[in-house]
N, C-alpha and C positions, 0 to 999 in steps of 0.2 A: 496905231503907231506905238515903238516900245522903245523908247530912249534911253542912250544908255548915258548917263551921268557924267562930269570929267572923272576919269579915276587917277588920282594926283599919288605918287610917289614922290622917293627924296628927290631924283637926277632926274625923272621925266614924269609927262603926264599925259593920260591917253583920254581919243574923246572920239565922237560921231566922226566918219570922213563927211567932209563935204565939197560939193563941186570943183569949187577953186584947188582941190591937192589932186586933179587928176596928174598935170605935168610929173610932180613925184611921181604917182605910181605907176604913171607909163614909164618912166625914169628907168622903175627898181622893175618893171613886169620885163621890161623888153632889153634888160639888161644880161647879157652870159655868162659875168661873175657873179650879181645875183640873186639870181637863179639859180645856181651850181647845184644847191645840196637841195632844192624847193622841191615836193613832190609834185611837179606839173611843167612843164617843158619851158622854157621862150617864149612871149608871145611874140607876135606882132604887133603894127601899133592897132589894126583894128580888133585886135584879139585883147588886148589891152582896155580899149574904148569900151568894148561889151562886158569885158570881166568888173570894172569900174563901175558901169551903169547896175552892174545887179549886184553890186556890193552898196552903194548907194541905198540901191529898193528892198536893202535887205531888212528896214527898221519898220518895212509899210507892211513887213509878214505876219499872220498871225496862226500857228503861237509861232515865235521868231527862235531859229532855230542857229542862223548863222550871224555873227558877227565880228565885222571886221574894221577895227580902230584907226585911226593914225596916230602913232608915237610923234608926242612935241617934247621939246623944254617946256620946264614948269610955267616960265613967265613968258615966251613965245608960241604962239599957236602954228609958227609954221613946219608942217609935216615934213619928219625925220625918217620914218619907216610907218612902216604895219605891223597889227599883229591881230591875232585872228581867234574865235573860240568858238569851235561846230558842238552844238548839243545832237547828240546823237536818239536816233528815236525809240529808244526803249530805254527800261532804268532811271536813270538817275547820273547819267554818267555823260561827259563832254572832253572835246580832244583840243589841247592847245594849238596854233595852225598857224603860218607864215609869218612867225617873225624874221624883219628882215628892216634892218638899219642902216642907213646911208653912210658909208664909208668918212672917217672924217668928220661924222657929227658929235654933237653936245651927247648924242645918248649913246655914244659910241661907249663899250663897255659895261653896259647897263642891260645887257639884252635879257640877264635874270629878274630884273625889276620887272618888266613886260609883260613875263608871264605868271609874277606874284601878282604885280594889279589884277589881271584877268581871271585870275583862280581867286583872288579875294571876295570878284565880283560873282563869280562864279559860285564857289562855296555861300555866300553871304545873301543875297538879293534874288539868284537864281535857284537857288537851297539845293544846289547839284551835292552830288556824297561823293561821288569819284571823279577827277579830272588824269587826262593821261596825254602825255608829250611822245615822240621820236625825234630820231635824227638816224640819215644813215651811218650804219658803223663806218667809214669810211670821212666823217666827217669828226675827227681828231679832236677840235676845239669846245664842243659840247659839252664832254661829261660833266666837266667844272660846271656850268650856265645849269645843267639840265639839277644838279645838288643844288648848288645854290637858289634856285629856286624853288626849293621843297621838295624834290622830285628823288622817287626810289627806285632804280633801273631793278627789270623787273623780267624783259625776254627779252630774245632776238626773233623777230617777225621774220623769216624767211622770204625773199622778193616779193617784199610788199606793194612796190608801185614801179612800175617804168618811165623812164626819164631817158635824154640823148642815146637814143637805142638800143638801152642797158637797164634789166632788171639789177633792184637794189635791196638789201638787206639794212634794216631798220631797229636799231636801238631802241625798245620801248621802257618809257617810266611813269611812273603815278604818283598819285596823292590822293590820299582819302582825308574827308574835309575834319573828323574829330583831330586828329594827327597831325595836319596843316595849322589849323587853328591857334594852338596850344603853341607855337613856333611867329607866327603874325607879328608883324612889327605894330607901333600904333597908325601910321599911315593906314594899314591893311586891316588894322581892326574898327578904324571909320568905314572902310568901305564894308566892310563885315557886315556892318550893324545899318545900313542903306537899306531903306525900305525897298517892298519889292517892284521892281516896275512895275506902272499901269500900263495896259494896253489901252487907246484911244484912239 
């Protein structure tokens, strides 16, 4: 097993899902706002129930490759969103992936915190060198989220994934971890400096 720590910022704090937060993420999977910009369609609620179960069994992989959080309040545990960070299998290099925050909540606005925790944990514990985000260009409200979280727009991915019967064009951005670092708040330089997980 390869656990991954709370990782506490100012406005939120991200931690292992567990059982109890499926209702959420059947909530946000089987939802058509969203979803909207997600690179994977709608589920249903069984398509939901499965995506869940192996988001779950994703901490019993070894070496563990996907992980996928639930965004809380600092001082509440109960799950606001997700967010997500696939270590890709060559390199040194990992893709930020589903963040997606409940309309109306405490971490509403904070969706660049999400992916600063996760690149902290990422750069620092994971000792990854390159992390890299998208968003499709069509999805207006990002650039801000995707800067503010240390991110440097870098290509346009030509119909990178298909979604509601429509290939889409994807805003790619990075972070390489020297560059990052040197920018880290103190929050993100605890996590930085978090030993590295054991596997068991």
């Amino acid at each position: 097993m390869s656990r991954v720590p709370d990782l506490c910022g100012e406005h939120l704090r991200l931690r292992e899902l567990r059982a109890a937060d499926y209702p959420v993420y059947e909530r946000i999977m089987t939802s058509r706002m969203l979803t909207r910009y997600l690179g994977t369609d709608r589920m249903d609620p069984a398509q939901a129930h499965d995506a869940f179960a192996a988001a779950l069994a994703q901490r019993l992989t070894r070496p563990r490759r996907k992980y996928t959080l639930a965004v809380c309040a600092p001082d509440d545990d109960t799950m606001l969103g997700t967010a997500g960070l696939l270590i890709e299998d060559y390199g040194s290099n990992a893709m930020l992936t589903t963040v997606v925050l409940l309309p109306g909540s405490p971490a509403g606005g904070h969706a660049h915190e999400t992916g600063r925790l996760l690149m902290a944990y990422g750069f620092g514990p994971l000792g990854l060198h390159r992390i890299w985000a998208g968003h499709r260009t069509d999805h207006g409200h990002m650039p801000p989220v995707m800067r503010a979280a240390g991110l440097t727009r870098e290509a346009t991915l030509h119909q990178l994934f298909r979604t509601q019967s429509c290939w889409h064009d994807v805003t790619a951005y990075a972070a390489l971890a020297p560059d990052w670092k040197r920018q880290a708040t103190p929050a993100e330089l605890a996590i930085l400096d978090t030993p590295a997980p054991a596997a068991v």
